[in-house]
C-alpha positions in Angstrom: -6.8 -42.1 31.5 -10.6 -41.4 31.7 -10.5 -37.4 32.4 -8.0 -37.3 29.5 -10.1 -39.5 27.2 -12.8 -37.2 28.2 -10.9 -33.8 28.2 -9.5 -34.7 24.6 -13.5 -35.5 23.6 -14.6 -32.1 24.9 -11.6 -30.3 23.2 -12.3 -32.0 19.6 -15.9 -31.5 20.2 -15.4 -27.8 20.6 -13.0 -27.0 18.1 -15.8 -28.9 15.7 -18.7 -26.8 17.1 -16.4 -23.5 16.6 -14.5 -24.4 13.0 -17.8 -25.2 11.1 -19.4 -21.9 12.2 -16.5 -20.0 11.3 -15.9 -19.0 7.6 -12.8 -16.5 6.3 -14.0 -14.1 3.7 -11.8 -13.7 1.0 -10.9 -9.7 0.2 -8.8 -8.5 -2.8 -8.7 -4.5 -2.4 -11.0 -2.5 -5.1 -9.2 -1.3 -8.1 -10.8 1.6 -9.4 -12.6 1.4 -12.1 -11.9 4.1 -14.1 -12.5 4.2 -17.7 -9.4 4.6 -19.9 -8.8 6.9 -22.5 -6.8 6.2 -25.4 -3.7 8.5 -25.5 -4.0 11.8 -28.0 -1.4 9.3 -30.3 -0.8 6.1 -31.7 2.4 4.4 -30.9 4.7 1.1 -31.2 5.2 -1.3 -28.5 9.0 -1.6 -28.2 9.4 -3.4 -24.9 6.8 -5.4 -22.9 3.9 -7.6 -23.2 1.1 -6.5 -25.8 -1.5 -8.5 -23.3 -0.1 -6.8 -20.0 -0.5 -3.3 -20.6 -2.4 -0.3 -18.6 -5.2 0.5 -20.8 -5.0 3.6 -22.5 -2.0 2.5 -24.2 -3.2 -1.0 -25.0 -5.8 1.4 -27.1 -3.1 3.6 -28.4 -1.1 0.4 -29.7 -0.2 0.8 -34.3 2.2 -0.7 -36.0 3.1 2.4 -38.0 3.9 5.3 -35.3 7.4 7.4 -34.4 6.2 7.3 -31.0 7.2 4.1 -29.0 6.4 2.6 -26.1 8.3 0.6 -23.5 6.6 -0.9 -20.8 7.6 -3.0 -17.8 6.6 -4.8 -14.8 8.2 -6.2 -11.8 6.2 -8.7 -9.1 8.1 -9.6 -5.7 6.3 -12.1 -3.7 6.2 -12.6 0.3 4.6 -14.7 2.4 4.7 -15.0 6.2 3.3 -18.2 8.4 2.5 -18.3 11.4 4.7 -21.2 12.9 3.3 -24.7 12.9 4.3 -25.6 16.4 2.3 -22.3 17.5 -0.7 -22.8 14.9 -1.4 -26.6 16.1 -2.1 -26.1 20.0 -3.6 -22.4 18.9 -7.4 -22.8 19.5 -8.2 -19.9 17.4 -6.5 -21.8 14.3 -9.3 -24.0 14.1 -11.6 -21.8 14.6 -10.6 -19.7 11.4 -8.0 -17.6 12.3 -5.7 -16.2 9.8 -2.4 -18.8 9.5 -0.1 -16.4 7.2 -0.7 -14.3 4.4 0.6 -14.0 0.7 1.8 -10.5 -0.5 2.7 -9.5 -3.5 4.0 -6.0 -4.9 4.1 -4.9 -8.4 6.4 -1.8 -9.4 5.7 -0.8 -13.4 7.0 1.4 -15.3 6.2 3.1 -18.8 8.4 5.2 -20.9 6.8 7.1 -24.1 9.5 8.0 -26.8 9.3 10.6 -30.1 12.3 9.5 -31.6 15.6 10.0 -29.0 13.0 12.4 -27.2 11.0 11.3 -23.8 7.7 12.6 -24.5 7.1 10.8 -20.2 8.0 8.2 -18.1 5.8 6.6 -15.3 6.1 4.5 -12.3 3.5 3.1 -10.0 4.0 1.0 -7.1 1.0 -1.3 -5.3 0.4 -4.1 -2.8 -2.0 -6.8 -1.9 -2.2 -9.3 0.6 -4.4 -12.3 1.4 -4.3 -14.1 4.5 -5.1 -17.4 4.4 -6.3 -20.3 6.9 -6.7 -23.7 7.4 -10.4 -23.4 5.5 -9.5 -21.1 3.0 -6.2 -20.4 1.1 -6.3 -17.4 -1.9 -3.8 -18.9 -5.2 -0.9 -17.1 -5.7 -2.0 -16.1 -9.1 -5.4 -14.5 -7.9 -3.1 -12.4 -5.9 -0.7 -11.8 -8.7 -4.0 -10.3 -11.2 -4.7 -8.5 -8.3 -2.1 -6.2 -7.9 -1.3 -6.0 -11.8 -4.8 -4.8 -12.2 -3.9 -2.2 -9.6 -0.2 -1.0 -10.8 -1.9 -0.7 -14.2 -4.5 1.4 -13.3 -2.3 3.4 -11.5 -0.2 4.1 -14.3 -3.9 4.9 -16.1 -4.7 7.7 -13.9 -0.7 9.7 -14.6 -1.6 8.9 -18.2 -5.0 10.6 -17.7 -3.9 13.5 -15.3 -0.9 14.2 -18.3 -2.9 14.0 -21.3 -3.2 17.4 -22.3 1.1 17.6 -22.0 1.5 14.7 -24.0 -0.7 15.9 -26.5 1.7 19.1 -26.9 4.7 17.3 -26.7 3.4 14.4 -29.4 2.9 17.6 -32.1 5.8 19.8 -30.9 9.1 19.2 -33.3 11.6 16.9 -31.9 13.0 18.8 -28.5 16.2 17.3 -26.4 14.6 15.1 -23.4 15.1 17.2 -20.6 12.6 20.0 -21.6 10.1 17.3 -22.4 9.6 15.8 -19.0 8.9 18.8 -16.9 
């Protein structure tokens, strides 16, 4: 009964000792920071969120335009755990270790319209994922602005790299949709 008592002091004492040294830092991947243009037009959001939009079309946003815009975003969420039968007698768990992480993916897509014509359409895909342990645990919606921020400026950099197509298309005369997108 002693060595016990003594075993499970030495084992509580050391898992003490090693969980207040150890400290999980936090990581959400850089986006880039890229400044946004505005587009070389002004158009009318049709579909989507005025406050969740890439930012070059956020600045391209009127009320009066032939051009519209659709916009959308998708978020699927996953998490994984690390079984608690596992985690408990792990020493490593209370020392910091990582007990699961939250993912999350974002899939958005943007579709510019002159009328019946597709001046473009976009899609970008990201990921991030936290991992969290018994010291530290991200929210789910820090992870969530996370990898919006990251689709969005994804979808920033096609806008960018097309610019000078869109900018023909916008003042060429109404063309059937298929020679618009190439």
């Amino acid at each position: 009964m002693r060595c016990t008592f003594a075993l499970l002091a030495i084992l509580a004492a050391a898992v003490s000792a090693l969980g207040c040294s150890a400290r999980q830092v936090s990581f959400v991947p850089p986006v880039q920071e890229v400044s946004a243009q505005p587009l070389p037009f002004k158009g009318r959001l049709v579909d989507g969120d005025p406050g969740e939009l890439p930012a070059a079309v956020a600045m391209s946003l009127s009320d009066n335009s032939r051009v519209t815009f659709s916009y959308r975003e998708e978020l699927t969420h996953d998490e994984r755990h690390v079984p608690l039968i596992v985690s408990a007698f792990n020493p490593a768990t209370y020392a910091g270790s990582p007990l699961g992480d939250f993912g999350v993916t974002a899939f958005a897509s943007l579709s510019i319209f002159d009328g019946d014509a597709v001046l473009g359409h976009y899609t970008a895909e990201a990921q991030v994922s936290k991992s969290y342990s018994i010291y530290s645990e991200p929210t789910h919606r820090e992870v969530d602005r996370a990898v919006r921020a990251e689709v969005r400026a994804k979808i920033d950099q096609q806008l960018r790299a097309d610019r000078d197509r869109l900018a023909r298309a916008a003042d060429a005369p109404a063309k059937p949709a298929a020679d618009l997108t190439q």
